[in-house]
C-alpha positions as YAML, in Angstrom:
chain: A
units: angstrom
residues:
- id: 1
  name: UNK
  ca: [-4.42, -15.86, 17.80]
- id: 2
  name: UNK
  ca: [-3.36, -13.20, 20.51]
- id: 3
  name: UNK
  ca: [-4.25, -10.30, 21.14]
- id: 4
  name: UNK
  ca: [-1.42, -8.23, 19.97]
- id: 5
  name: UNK
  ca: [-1.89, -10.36, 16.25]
- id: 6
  name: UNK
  ca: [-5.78, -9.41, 16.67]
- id: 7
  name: UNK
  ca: [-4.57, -5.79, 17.00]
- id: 8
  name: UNK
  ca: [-2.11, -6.10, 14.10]
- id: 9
  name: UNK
  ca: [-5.12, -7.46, 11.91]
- id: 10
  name: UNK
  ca: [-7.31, -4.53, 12.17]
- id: 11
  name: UNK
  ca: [-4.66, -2.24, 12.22]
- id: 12
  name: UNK
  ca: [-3.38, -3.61, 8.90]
- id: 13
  name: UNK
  ca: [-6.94, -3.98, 6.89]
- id: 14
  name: UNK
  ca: [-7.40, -0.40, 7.97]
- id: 15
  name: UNK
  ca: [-4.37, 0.77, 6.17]
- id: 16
  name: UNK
  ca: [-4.71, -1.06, 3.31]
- id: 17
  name: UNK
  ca: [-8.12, -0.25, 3.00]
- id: 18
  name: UNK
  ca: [-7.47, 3.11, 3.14]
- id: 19
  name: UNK
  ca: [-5.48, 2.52, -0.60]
- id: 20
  name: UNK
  ca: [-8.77, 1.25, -2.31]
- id: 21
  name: UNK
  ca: [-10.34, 4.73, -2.87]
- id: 22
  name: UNK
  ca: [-7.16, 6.09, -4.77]
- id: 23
  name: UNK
  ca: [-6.77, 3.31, -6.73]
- id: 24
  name: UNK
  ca: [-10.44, 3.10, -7.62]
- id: 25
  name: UNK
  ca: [-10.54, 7.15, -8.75]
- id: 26
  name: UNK
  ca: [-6.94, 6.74, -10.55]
- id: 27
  name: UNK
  ca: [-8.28, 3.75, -12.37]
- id: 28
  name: UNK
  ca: [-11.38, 5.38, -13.44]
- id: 29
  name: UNK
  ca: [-10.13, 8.72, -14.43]
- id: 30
  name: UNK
  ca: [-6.64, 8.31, -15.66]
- id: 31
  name: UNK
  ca: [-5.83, 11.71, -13.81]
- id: 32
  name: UNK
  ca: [-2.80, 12.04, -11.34]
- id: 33
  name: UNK
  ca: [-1.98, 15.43, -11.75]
- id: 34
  name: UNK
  ca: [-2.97, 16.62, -8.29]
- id: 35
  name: UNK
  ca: [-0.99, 13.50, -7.10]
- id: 36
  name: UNK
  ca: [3.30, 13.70, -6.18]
- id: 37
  name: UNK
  ca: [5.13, 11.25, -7.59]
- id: 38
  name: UNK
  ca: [7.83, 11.59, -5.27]
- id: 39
  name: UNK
  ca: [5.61, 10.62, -2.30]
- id: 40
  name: UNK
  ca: [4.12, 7.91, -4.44]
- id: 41
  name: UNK
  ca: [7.63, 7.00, -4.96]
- id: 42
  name: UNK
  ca: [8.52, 7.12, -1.16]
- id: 43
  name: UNK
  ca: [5.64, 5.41, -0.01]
- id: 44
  name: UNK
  ca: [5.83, 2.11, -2.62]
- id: 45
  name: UNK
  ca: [9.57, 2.14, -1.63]
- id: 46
  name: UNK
  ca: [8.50, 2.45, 2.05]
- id: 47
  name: UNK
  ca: [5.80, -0.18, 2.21]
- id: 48
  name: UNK
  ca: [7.65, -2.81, 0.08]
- id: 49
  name: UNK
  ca: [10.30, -2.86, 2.80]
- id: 50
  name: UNK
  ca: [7.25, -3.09, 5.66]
- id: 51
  name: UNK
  ca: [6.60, -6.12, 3.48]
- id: 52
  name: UNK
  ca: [9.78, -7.80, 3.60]
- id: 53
  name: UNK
  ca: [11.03, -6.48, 7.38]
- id: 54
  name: UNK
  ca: [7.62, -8.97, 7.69]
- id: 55
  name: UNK
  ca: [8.76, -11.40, 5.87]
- id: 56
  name: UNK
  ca: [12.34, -11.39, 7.91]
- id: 57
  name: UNK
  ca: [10.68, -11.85, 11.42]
- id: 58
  name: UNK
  ca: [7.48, -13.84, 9.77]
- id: 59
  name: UNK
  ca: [5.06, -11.51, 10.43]
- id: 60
  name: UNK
  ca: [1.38, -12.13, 9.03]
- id: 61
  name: UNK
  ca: [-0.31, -9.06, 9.89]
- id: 62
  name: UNK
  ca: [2.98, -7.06, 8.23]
- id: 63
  name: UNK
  ca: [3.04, -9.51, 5.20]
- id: 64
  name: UNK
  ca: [-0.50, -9.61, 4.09]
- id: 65
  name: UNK
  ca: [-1.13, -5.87, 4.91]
- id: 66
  name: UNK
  ca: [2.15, -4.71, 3.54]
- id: 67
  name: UNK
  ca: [1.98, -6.97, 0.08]
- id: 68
  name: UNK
  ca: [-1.37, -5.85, -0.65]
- id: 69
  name: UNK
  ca: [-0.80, -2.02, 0.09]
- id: 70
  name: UNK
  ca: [2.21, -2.68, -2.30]
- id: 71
  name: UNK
  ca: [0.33, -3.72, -5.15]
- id: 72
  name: UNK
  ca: [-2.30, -0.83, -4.65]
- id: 73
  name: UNK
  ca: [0.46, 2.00, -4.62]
- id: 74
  name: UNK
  ca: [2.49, 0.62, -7.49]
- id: 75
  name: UNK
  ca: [-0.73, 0.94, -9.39]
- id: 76
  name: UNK
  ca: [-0.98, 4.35, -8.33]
- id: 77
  name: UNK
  ca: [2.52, 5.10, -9.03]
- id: 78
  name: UNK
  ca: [2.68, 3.37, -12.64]
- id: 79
  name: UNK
  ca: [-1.00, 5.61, -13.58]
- id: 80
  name: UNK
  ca: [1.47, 8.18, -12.43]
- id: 81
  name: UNK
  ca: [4.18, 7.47, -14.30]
- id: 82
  name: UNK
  ca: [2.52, 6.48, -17.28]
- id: 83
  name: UNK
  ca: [-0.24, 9.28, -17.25]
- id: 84
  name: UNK
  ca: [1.63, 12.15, -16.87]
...
């Protein structure tokens, strides 16, 4: 693995990562008032094409990273949605 891929790794966890604590209180609490839905909106729409511009030039650290953030912020999105 080079360096730039080592880089990419990090970079990616770190962003991801930075989903969990969202998800975990949105889960918990059921409350998304104090969150937009048109940035949650942006952002799933945003990060699902990350995930497949990674997918075009088969890029690991921009699949992995980008497929997992995904999945956390349509969580967040659908709590949105659903919880008004």
């Amino acid at each position: 693995m080079n360096f730039e891929s080592i880089i990419g790794f990090i970079a990616a966890s770190l962003t991801t990562l930075a989903a969990i604590p969202q998800v975990i209180k949105v889960v918990k609490t059921k409350k998304t008032t104090d969150l937009s839905l048109s940035m949650y909106i942006i952002m799933t729409s945003g990060v699902f094409l990350w995930f497949v511009y990674g997918v075009l030039i088969s890029d690991y650290p921009l699949i992995i990273a980008n497929f997992v953030t995904f999945i956390l912020v349509s969580v967040i999105l659908i709590y949105k949605i659903k919880f008004k």
